[in-house]
C-alpha positions in Angstrom: -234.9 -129.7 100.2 -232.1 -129.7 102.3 -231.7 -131.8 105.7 -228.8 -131.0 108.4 -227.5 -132.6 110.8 -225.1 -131.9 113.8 -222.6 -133.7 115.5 -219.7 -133.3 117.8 -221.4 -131.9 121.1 -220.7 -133.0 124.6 -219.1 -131.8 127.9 -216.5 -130.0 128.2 -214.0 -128.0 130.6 -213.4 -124.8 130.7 -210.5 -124.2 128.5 -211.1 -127.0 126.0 -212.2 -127.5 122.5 -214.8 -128.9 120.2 -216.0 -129.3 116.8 -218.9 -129.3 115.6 -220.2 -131.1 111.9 -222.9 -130.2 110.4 -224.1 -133.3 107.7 -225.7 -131.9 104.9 -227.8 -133.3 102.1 -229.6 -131.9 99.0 -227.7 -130.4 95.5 -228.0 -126.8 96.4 -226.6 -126.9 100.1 -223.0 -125.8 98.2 -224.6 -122.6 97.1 -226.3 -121.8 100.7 -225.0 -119.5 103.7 -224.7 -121.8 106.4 -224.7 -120.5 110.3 -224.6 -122.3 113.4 -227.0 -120.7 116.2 -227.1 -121.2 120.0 -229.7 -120.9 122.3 -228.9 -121.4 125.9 -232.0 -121.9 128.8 -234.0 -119.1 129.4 -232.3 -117.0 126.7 -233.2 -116.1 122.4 -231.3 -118.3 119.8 -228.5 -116.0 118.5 -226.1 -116.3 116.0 -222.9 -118.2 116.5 -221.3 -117.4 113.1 -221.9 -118.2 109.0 -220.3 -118.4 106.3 -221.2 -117.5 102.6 -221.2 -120.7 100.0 -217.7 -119.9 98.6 -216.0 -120.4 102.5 -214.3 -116.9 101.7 -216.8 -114.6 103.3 -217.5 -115.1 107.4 -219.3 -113.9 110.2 -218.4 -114.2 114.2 -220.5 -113.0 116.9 -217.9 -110.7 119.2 -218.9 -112.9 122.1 -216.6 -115.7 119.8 -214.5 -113.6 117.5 -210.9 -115.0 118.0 -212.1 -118.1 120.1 -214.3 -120.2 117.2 -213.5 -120.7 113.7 -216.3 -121.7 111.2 -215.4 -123.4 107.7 -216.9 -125.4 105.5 -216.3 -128.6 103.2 -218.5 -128.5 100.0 -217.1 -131.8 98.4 -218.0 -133.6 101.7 -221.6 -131.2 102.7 -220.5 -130.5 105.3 -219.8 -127.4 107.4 -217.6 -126.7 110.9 -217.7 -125.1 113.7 -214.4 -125.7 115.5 -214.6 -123.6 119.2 -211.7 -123.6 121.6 -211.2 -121.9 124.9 -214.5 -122.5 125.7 -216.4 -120.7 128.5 -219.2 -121.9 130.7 -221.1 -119.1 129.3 -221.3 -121.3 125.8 -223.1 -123.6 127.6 -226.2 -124.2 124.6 -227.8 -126.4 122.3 -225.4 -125.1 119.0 -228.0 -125.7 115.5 -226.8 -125.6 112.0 -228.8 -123.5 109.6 -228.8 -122.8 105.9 -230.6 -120.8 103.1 -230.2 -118.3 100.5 -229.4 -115.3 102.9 -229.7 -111.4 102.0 -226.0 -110.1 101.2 -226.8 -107.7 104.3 -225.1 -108.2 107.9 -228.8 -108.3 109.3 -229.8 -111.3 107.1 -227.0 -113.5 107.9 -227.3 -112.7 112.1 -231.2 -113.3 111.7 -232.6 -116.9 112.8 -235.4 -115.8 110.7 -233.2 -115.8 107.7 -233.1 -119.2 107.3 -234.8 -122.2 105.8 -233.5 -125.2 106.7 -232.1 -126.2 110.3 -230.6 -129.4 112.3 -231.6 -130.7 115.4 -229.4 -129.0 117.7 -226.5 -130.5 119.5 -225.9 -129.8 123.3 -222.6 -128.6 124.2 -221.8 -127.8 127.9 -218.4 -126.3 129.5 -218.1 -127.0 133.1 -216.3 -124.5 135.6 
C-alpha cells in the first residue's frame, strides 16, 4: 500500500510560483507513475502532468506545457510539481496520484488509472 501526501499549496498572484511535494510511503512507490491532478469548482479532475518511475519519461497537459515542471526524488519518495507563471485559471485543489499505469498516453491522462491518491492541496492565484 502506498499513502501520499501533498504539500506546498497556498495563495498566490498572478505571475508567481509554487511547488508542490508529494510525501510518499510504501517500497514500490519508486516503480509507480506518479501524476498530480486538478480539479477546480464546478469542473472534472484532469490531469496536470506524470511522470514514469525512472523521472526520464513525462507528461504536461498543453494548458501547462512550458509553465510547470514535474520531477521526482525516489531516494527521498517524493515527487514535484514546481508551477510558475501561474494563472487564475489554475485556481484548484492539485492531488498526487500513483499506480502501475498502461504505457499508453490514455492511461497516464486517466484519473481512473490510478490506485493510490493524496488529499489534495488547494492552490489559488489571484488577479
Amino acid at each position: 500500500q502506498v499513502q501520499l501526501v501533498e504539500s506546498g499549496g497556498g495563495l498566490v498572484q498572478a505571475g508567481g510560483s509554487l511547488r508542490l511535494s508529494c510525501a510518499a510511503s510504501g517500497r514500490t512507490f519508486s516503480r509507480y507513475t506518479t501524476g498530480w491532478f486538478r480539479q477546480a469548482p464546478g469542473k472534472e479532475r484532469d490531469i496536470v502532468a506524470a511522470i514514469r518511475w525512472s523521472g526520464g519519461n513525462t507528461y504536461y497537459a498543453d494548458s501547462v506545457k512550458g509553465r510547470f515542471t514535474i520531477s521526482r526524488d525516489n531516494d527521498k519518495n517524493t515527487v514535484y510539481l514546481q508551477m510558475n507563471s501561474l494563472k487564475p485559471e489554475d485556481t484548484a485543489v492539485y492531488y498526487c496520484a500513483a499506480g502501475e499505469i498502461g504505457s499508453y498516453y490514455y492511461n497516464v491522462i486517466s484519473q481512473y488509472e490510478y490506485d493510490y491518491w493524496g488529499q489534495g492541496t488547494q492552490v489559488t492565484v489571484s488577479s
